[in-house]
C-alpha positions as CSV (number, residue, x, y, z in Angstrom):
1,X,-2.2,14.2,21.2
2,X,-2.1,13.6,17.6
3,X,-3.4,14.9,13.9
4,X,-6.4,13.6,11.9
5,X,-6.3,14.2,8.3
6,X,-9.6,14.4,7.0
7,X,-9.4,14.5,2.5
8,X,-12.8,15.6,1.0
9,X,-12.0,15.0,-2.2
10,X,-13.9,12.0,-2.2
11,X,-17.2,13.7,-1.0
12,X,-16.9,16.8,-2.6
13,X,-20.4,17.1,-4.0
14,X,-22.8,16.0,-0.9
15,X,-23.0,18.7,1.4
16,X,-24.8,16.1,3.9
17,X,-21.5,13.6,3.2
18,X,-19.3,17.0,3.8
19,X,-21.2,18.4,7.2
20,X,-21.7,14.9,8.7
21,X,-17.6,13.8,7.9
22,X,-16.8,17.4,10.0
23,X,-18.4,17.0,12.5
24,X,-17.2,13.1,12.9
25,X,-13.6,14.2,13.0
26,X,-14.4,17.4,15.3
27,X,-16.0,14.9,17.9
28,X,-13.3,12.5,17.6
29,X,-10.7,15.0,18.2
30,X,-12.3,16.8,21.0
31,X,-13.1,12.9,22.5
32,X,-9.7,12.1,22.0
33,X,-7.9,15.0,23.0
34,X,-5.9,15.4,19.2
35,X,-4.4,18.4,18.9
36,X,-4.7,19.2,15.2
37,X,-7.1,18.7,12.0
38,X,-5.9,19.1,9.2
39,X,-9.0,19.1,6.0
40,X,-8.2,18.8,2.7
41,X,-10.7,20.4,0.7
42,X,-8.6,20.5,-2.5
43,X,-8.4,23.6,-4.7
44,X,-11.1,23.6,-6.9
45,X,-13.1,26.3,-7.3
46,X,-13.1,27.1,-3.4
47,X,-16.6,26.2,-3.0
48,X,-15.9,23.5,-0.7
49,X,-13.3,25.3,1.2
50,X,-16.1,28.0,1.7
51,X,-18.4,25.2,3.0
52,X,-16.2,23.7,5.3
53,X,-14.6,27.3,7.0
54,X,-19.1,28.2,6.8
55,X,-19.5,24.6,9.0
56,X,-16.8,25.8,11.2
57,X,-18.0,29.2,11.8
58,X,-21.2,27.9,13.4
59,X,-21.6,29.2,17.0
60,X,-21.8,25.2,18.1
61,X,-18.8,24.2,16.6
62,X,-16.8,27.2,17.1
63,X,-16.6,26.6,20.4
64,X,-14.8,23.4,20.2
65,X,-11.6,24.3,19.0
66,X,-9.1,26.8,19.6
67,X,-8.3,28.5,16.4
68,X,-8.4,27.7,12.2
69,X,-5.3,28.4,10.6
70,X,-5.3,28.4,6.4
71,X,-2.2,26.9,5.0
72,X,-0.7,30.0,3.2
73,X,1.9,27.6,1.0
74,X,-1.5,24.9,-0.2
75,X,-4.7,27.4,-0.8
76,X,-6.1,23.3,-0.1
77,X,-5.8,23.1,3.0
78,X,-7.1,24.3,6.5
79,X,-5.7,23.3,10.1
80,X,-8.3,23.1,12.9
81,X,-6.1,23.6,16.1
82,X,-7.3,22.1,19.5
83,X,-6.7,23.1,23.2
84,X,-7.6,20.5,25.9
């Protein structure tokens, strides 16, 4: 049981970068039973938190976690909560 941080900054602009670094930590978590994402899209202009909450919406990969939670205090921020 643990946390991954995953920061997007870095990608920001490469939707292909953005999916494929998702679903890396998503698989990682659910392979090693983590408990908790927590993706830093940054605040921008809440494009890429759109993207990311769109990625995780998806029928396939909604089924792997438990539940999203959107940090109320950091609009940059989204938690991805796990139950193994």
């Amino acid at each position: 049981m643990g946390k991954i941080k995953l920061d997007l900054h870095d990608v920001y602009n490469n939707a292909r970068a953005i999916d494929s670094e998702l679903k890396r930590v998503i698989e990682e978590a659910v392979k090693k039973k983590i408990s908790e994402i927590e993706i830093i899209p940054g605040k921008g202009s809440g494009q890429l938190k759109k993207h990311v909450l769109r990625f995780l919406g998806q029928p396939g990969v909604k089924q792997l976690y438990h539940r999203l939670e959107k940090d109320d205090k950091n609009f940059g921020r989204i938690f991805v909560h796990f139950r193994h």
